[in-house]
Backbone of each chain as nested JSON, in Angstrom:
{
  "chains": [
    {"id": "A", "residues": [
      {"number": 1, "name": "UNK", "atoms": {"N": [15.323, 8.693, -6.755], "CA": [14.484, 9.879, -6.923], "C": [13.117, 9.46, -7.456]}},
      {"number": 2, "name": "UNK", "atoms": {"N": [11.955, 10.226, -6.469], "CA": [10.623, 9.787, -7.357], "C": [10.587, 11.061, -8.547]}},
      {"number": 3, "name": "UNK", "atoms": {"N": [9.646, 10.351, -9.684], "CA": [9.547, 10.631, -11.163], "C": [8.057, 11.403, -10.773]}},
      {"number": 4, "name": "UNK", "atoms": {"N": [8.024, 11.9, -11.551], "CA": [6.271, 12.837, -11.478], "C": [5.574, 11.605, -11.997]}},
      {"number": 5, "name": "UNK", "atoms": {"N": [4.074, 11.916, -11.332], "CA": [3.05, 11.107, -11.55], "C": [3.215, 10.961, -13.476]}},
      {"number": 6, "name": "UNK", "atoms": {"N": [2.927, 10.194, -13.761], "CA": [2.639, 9.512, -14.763], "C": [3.926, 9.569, -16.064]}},
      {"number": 7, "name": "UNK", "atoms": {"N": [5.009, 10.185, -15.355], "CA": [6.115, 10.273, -16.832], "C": [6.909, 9.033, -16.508]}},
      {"number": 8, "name": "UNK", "atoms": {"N": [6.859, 8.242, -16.017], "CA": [7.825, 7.144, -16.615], "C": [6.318, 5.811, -16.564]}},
      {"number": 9, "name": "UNK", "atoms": {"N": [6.523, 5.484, -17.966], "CA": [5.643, 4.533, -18.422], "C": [5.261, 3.519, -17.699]}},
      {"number": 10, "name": "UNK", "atoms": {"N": [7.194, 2.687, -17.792], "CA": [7.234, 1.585, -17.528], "C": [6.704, 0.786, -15.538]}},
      {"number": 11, "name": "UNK", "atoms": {"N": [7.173, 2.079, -14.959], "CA": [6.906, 2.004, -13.362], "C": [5.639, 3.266, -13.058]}},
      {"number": 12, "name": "UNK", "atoms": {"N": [4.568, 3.119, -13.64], "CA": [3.995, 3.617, -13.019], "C": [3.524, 4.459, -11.802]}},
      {"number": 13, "name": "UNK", "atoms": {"N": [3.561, 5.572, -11.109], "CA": [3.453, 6.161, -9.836], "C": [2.426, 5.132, -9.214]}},
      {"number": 14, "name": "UNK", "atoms": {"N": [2.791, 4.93, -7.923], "CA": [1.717, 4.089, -6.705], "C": [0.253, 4.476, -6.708]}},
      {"number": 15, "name": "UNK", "atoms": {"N": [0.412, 5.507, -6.804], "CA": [-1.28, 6.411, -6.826], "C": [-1.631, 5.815, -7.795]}},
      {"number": 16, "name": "UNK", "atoms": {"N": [-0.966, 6.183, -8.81], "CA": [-1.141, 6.128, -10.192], "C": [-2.05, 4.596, -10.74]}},
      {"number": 17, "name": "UNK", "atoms": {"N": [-1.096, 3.359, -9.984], "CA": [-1.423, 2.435, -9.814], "C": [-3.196, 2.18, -9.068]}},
      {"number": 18, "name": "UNK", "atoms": {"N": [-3.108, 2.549, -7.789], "CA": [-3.878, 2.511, -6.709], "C": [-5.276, 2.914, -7.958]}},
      {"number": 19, "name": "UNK", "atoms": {"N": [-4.889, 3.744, -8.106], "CA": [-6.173, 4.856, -8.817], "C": [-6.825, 3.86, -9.854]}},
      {"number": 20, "name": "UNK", "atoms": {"N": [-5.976, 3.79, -10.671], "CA": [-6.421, 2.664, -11.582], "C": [-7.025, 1.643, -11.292]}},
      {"number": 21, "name": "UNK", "atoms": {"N": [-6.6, 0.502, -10.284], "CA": [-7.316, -0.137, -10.15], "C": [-8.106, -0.347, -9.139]}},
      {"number": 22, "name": "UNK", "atoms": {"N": [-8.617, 0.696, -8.723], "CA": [-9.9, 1.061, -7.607], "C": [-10.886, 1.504, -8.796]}},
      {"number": 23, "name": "UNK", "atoms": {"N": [-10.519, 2.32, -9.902], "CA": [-11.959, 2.259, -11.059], "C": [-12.618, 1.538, -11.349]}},
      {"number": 24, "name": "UNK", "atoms": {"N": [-10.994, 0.789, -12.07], "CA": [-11.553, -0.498, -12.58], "C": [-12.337, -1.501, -11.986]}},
      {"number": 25, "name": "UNK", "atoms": {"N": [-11.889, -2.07, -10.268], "CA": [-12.549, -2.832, -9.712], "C": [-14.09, -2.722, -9.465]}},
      {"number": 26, "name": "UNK", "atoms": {"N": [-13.906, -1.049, -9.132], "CA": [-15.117, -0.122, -9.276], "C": [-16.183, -0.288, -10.042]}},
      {"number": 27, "name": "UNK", "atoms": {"N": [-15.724, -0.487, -11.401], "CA": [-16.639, -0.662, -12.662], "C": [-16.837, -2.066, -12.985]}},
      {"number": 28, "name": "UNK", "atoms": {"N": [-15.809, -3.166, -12.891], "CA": [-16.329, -4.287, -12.823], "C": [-17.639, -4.848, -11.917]}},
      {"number": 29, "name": "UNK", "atoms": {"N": [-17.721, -4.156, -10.84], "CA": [-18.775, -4.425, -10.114], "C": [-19.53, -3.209, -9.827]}},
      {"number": 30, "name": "UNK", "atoms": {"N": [-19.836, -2.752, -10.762], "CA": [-21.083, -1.341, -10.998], "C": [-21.266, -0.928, -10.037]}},
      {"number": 31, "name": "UNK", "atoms": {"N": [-20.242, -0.37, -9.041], "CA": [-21.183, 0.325, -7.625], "C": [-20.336, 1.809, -7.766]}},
      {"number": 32, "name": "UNK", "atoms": {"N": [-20.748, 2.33, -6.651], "CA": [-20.518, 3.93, -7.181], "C": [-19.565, 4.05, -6.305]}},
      {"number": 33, "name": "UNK", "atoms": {"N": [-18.955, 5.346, -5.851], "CA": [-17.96, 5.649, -4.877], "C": [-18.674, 6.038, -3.823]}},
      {"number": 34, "name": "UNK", "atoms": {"N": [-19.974, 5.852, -3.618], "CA": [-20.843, 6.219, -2.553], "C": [-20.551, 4.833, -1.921]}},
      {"number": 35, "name": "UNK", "atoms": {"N": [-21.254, 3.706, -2.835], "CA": [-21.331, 2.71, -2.071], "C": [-20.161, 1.963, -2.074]}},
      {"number": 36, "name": "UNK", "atoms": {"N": [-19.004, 1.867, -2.801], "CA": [-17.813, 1.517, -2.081], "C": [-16.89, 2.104, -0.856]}},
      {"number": 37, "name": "UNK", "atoms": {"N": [-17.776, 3.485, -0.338], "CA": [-17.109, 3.895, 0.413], "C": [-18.052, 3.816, 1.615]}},
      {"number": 38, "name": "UNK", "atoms": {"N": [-19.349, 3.076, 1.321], "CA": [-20.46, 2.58, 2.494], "C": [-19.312, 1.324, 2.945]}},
      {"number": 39, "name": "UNK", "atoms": {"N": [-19.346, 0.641, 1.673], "CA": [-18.621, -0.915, 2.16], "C": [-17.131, -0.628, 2.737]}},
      {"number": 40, "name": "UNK", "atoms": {"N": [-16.756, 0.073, 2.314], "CA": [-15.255, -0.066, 3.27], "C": [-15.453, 1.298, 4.209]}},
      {"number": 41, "name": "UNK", "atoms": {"N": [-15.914, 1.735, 4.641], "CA": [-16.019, 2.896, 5.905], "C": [-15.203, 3.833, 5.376]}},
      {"number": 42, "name": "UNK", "atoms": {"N": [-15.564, 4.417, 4.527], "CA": [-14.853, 5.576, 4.075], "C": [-14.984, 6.545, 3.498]}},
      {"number": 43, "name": "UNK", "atoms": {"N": [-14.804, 7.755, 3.718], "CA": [-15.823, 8.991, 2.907], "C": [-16.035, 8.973, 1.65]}},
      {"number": 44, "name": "UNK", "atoms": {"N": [-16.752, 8.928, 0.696], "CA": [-16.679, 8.943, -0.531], "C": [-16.123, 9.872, -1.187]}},
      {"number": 45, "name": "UNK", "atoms": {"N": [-15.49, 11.218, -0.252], "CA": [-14.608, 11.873, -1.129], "C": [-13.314, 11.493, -0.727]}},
      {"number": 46, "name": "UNK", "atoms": {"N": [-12.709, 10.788, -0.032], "CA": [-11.354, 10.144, 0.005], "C": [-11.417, 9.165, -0.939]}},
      {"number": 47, "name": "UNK", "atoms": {"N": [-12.255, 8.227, -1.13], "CA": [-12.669, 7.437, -2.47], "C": [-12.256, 8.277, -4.232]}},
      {"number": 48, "name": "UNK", "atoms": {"N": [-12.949, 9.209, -4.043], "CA": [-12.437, 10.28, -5.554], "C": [-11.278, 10.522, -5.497]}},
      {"number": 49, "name": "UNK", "atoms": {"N": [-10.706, 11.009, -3.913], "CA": [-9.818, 11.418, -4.15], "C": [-8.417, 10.506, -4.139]}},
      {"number": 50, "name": "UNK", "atoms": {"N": [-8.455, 9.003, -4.145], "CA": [-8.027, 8.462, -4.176], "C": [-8.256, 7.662, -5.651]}},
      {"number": 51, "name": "UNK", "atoms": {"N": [-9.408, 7.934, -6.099], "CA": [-8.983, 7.113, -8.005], "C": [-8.502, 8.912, -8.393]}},
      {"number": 52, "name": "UNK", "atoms": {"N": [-8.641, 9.602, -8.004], "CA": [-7.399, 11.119, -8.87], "C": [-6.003, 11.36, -8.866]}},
      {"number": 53, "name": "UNK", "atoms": {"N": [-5.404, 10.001, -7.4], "CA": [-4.332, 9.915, -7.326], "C": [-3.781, 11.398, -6.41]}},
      {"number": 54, "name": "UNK", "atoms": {"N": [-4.98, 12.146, -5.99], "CA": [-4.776, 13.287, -5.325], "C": [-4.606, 12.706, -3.784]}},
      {"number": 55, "name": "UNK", "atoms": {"N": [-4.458, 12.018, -3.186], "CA": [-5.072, 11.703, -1.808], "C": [-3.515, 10.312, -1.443]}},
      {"number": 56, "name": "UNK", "atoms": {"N": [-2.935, 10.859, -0.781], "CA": [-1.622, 9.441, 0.21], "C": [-2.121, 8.656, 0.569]}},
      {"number": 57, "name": "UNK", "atoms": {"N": [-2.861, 7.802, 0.124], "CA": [-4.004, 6.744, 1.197], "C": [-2.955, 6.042, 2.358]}},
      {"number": 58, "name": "UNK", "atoms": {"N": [-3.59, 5.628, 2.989], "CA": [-2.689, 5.085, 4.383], "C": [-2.948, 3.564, 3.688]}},
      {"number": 59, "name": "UNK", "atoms": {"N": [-2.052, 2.795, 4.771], "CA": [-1.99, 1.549, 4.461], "C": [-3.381, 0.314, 4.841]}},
      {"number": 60, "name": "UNK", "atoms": {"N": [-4.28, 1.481, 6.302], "CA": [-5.513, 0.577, 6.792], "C": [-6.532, 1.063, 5.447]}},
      {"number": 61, "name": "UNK", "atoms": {"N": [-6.245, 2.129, 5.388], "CA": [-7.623, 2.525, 4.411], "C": [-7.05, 1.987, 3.065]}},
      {"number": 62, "name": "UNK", "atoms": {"N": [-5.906, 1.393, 2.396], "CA": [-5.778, 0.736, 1.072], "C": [-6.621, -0.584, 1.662]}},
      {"number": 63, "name": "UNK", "atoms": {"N": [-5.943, -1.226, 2.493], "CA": [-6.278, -2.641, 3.459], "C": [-8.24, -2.333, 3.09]}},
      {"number": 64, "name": "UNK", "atoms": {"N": [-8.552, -2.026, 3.645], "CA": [-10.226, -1.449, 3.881], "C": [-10.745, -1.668, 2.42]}},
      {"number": 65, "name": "UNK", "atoms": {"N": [-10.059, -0.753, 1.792], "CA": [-10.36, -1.078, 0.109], "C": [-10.516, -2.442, -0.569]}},
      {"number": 66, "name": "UNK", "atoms": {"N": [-9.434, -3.252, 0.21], "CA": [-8.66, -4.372, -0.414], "C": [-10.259, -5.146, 0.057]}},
      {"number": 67, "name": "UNK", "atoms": {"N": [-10.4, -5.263, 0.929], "CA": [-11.848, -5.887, 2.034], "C": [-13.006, -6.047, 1.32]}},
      {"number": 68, "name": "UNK", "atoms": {"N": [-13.117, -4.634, 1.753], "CA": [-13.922, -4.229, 0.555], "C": [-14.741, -5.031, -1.239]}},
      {"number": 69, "name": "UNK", "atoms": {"N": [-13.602, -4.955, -1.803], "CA": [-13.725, -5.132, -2.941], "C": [-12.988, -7.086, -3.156]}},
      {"number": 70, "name": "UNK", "atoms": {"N": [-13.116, -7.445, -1.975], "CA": [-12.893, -9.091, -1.626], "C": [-11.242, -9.408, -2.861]}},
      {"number": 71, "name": "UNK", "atoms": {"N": [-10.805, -8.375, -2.465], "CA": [-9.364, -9.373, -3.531], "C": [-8.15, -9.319, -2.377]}},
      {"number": 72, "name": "UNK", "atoms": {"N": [-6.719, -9.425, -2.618], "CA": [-5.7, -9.369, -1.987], "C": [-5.089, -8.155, -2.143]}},
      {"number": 73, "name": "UNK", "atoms": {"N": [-4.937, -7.369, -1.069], "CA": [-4.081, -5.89, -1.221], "C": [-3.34, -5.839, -2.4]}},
      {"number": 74, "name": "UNK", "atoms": {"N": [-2.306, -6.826, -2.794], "CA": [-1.632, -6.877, -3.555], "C": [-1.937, -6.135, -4.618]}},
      {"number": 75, "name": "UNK", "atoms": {"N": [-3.218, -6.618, -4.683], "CA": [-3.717, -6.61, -6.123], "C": [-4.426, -5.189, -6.482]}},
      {"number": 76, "name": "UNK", "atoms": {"N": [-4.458, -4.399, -5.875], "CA": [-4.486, -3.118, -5.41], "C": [-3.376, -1.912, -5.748]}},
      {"number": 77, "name": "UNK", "atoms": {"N": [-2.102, -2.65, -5.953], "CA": [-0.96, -2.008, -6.478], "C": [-0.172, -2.568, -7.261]}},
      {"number": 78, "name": "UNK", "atoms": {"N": [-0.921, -3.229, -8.172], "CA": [-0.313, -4.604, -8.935], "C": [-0.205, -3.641, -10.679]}},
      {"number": 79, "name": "UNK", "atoms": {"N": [0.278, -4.112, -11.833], "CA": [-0.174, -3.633, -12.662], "C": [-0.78, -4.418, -13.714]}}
    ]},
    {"id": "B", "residues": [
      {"number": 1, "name": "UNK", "atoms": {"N": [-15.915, -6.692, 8.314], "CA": [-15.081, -6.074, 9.703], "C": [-13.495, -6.158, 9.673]}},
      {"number": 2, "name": "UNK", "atoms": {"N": [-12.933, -5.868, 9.681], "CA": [-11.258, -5.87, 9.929], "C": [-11.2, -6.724, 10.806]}},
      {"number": 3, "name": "UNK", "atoms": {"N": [-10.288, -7.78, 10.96], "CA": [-9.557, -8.759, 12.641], "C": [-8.672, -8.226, 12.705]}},
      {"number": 4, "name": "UNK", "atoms": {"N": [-8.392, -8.562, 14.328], "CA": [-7.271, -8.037, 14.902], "C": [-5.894, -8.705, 14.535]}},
      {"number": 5, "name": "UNK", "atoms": {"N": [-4.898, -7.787, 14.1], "CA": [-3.53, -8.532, 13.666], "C": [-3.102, -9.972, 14.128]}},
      {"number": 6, "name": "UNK", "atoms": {"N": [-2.932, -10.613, 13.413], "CA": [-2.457, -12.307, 13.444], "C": [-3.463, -13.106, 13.764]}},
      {"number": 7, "name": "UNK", "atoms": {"N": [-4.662, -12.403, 13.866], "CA": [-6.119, -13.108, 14.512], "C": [-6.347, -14.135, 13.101]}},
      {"number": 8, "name": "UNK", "atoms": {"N": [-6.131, -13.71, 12.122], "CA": [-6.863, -14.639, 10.967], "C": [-5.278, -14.938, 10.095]}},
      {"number": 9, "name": "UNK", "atoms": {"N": [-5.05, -16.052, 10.106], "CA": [-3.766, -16.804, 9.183], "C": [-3.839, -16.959, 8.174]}},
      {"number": 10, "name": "UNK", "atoms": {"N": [-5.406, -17.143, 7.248], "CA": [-5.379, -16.814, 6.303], "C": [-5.182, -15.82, 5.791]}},
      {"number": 11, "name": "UNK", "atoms": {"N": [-5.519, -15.048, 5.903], "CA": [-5.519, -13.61, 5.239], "C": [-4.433, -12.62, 6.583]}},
      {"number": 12, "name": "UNK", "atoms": {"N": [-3.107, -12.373, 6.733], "CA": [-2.693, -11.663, 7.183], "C": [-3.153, -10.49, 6.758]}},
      {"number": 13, "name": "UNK", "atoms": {"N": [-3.027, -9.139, 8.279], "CA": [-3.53, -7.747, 7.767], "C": [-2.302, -7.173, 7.491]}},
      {"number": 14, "name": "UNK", "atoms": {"N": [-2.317, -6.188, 6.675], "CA": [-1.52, -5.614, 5.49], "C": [-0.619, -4.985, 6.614]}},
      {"number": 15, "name": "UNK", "atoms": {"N": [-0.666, -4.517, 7.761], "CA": [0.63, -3.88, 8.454], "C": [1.756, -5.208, 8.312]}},
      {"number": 16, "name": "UNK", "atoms": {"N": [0.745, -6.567, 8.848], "CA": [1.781, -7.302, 8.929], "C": [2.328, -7.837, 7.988]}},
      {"number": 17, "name": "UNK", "atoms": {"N": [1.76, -8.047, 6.491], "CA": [2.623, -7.944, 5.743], "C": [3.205, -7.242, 4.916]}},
      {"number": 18, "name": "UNK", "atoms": {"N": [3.423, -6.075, 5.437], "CA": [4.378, -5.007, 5.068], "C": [5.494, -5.266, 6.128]}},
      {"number": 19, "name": "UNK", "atoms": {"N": [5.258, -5.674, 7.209], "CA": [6.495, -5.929, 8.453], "C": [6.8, -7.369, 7.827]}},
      {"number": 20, "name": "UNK", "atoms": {"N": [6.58, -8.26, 7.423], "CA": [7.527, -8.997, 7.242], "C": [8.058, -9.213, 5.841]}},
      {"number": 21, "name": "UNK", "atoms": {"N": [7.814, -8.323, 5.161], "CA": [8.843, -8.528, 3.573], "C": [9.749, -7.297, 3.883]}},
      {"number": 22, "name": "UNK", "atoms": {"N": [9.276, -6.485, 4.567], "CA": [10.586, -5.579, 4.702], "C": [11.776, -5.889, 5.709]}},
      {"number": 23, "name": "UNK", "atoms": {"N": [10.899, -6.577, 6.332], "CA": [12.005, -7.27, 7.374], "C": [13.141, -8.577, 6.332]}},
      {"number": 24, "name": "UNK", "atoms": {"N": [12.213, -8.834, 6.244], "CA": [12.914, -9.891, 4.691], "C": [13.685, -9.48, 3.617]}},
      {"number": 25, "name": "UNK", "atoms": {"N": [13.113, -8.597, 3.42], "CA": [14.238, -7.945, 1.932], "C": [15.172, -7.125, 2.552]}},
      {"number": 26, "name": "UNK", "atoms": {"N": [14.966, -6.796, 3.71], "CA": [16.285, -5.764, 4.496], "C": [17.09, -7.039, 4.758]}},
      {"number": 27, "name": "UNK", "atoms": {"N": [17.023, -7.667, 5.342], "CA": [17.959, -8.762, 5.199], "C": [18.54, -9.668, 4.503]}},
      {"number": 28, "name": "UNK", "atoms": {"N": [17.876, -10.052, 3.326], "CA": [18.345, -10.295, 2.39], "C": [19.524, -9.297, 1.924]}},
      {"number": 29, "name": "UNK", "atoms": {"N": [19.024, -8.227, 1.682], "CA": [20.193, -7.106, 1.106], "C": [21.56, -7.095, 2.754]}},
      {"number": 30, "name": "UNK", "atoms": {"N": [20.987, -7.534, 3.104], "CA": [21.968, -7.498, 4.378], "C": [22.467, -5.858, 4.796]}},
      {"number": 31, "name": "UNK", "atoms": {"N": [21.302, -5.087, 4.865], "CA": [21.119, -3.772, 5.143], "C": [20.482, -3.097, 6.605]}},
      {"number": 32, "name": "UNK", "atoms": {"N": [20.872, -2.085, 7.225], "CA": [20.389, -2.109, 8.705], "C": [19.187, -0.705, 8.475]}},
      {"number": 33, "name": "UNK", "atoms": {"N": [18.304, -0.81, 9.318], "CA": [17.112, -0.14, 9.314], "C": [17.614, 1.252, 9.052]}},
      {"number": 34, "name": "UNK", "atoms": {"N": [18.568, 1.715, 9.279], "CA": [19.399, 2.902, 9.313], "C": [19.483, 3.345, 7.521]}},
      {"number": 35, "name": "UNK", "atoms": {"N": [20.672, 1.998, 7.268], "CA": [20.465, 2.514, 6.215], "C": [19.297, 2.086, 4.715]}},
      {"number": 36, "name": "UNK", "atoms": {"N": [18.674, 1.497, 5.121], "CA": [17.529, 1.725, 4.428], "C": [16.659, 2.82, 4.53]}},
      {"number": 37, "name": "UNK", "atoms": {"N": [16.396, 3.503, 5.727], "CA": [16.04, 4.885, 6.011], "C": [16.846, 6.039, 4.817]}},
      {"number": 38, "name": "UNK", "atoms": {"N": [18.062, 5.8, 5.241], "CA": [18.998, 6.575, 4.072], "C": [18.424, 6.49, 2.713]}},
      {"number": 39, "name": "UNK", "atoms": {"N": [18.707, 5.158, 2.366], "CA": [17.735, 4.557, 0.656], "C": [16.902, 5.233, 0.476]}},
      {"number": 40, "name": "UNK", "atoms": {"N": [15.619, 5.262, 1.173], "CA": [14.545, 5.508, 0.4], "C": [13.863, 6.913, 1.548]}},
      {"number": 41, "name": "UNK", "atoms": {"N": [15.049, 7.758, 2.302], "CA": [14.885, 8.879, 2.79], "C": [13.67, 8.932, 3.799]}},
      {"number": 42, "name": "UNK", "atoms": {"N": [13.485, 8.457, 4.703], "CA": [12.435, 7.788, 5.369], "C": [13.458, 7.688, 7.037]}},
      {"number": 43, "name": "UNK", "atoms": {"N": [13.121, 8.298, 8.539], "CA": [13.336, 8.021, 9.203], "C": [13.837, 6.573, 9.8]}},
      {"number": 44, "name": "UNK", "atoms": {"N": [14.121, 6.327, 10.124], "CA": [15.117, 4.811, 10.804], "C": [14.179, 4.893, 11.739]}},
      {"number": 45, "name": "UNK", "atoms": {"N": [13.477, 5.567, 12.601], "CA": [12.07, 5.398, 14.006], "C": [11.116, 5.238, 13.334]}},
      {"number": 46, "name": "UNK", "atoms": {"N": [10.85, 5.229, 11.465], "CA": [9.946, 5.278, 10.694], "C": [9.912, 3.518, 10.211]}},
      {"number": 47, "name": "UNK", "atoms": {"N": [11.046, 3.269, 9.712], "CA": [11.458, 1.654, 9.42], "C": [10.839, 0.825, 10.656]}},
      {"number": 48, "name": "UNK", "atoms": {"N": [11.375, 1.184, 12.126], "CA": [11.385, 0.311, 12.8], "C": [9.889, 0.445, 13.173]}},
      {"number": 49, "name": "UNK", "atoms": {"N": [8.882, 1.089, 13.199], "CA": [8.188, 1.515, 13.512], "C": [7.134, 0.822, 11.893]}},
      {"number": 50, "name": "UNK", "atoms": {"N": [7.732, 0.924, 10.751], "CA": [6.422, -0.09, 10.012], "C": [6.845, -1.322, 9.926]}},
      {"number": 51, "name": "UNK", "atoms": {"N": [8.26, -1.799, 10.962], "CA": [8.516, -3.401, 10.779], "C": [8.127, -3.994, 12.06]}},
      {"number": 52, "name": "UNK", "atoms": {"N": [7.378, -3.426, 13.475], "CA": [6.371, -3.782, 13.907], "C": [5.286, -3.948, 13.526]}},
      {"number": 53, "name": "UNK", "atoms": {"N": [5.08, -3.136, 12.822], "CA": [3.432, -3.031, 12.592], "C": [2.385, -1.816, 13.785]}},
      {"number": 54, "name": "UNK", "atoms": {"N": [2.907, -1.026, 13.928], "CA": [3.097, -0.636, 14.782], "C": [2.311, 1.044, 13.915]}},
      {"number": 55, "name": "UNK", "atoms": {"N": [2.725, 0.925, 12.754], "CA": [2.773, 2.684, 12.347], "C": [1.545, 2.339, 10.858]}},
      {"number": 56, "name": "UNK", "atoms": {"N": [0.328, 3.162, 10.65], "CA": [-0.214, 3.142, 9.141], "C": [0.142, 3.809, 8.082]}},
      {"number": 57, "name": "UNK", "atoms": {"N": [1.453, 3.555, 7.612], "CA": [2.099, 3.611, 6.87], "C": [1.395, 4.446, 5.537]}},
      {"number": 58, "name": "UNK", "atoms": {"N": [1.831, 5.256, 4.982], "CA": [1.569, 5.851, 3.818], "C": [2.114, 4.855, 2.69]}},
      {"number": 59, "name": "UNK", "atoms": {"N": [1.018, 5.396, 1.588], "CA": [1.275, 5.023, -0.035], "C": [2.487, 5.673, -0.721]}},
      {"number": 60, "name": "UNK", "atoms": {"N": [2.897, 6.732, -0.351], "CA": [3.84, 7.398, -0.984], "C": [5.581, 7.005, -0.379]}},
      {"number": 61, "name": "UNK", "atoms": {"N": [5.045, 6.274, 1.393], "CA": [6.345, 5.967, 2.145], "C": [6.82, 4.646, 1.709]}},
      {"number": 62, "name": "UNK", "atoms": {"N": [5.231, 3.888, 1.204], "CA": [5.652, 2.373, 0.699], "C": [6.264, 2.313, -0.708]}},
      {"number": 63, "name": "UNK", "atoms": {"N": [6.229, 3.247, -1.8], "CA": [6.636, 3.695, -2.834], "C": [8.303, 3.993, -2.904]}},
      {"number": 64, "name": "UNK", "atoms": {"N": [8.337, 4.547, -1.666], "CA": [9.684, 4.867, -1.632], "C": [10.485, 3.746, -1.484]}},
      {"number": 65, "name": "UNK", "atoms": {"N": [10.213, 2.992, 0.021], "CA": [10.826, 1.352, 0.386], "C": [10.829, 0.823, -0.757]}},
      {"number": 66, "name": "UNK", "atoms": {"N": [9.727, 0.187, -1.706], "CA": [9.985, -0.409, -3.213], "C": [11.106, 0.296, -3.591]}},
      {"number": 67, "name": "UNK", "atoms": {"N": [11.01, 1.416, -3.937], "CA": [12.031, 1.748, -5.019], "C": [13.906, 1.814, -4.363]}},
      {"number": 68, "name": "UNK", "atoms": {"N": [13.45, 1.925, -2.937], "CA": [15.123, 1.469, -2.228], "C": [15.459, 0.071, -2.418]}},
      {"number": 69, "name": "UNK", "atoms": {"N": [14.187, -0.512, -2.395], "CA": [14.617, -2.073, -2.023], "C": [14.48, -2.687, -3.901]}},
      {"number": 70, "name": "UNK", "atoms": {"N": [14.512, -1.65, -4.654], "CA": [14.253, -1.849, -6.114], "C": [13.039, -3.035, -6.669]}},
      {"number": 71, "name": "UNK", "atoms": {"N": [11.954, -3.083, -6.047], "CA": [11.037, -3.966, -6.717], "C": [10.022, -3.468, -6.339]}},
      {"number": 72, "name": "UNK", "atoms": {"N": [8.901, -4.013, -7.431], "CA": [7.234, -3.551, -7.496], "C": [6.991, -3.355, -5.95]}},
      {"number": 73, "name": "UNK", "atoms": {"N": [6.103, -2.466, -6.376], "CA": [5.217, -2.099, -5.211], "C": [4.416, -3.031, -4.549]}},
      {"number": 74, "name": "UNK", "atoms": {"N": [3.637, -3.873, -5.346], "CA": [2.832, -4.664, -4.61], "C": [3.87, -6.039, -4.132]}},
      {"number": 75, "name": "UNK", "atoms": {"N": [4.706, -6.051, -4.537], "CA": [5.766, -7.033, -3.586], "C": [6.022, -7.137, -2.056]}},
      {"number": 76, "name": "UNK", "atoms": {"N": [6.132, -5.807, -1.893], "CA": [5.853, -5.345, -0.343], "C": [4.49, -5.787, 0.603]}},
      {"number": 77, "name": "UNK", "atoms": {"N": [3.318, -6.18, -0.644], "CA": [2.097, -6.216, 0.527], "C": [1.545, -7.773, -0.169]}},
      {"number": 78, "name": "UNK", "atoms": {"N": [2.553, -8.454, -0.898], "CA": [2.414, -10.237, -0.966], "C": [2.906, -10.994, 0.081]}},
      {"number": 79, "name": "UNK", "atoms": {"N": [1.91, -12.14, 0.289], "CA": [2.379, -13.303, 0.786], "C": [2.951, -13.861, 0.278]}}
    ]}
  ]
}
């Protein structure tokens, strides 16, 4: 059974995950959700709505992200 | 730019490695696409269909496979 977004600590929700570290990567390299969503082809409101954890991202547009922001998908849903 | 699947060996694209750890950990568990569908409530034309590479798979469908196949999320999209 899935757990609601954010009540079990230890396993984090995927979004939950995703979200997090699309900010963070976000903020390590000061660009906005405009221009990370110039660099990976993607609307900048699927961008918001993907660090709100509101949005199912597909697996090309995590991939795109991953590109994007030059790391390994992995690391994208890592904690 | 994205390459076309298996075009670049370094860097496999994320369908394909989502098709081959699930193909891998389904067998390992020595489990048939069927019932891993069952596991993690997910069509069996849905399994076979992201162990081509074939389907862009949702965040919430890859969430589920982890938690049938009981390990992290980003396990599914490591080399």
């Amino acid at each position: 059974m899935l757990c609601a977004m954010g009540t079990n600590k230890k396993s984090p929700r995927a979004r939950e995950l995703l979200a997090q570290n699309v900010v963070r990567l976000r903020a390590d390299r000061k660009i906005t959700q405009e221009r990370l969503g110039e660099m990976a082809d993607l609307h900048p409101t699927y961008i918001s709505a993907i660090e709100n954890g509101r949005r199912n991202a597909s697996l090309d547009s995590i991939e795109r992200l991953a590109i994007a922001l030059q790391i390994p998908i992995a690391d994208l849903l890592s904690e």
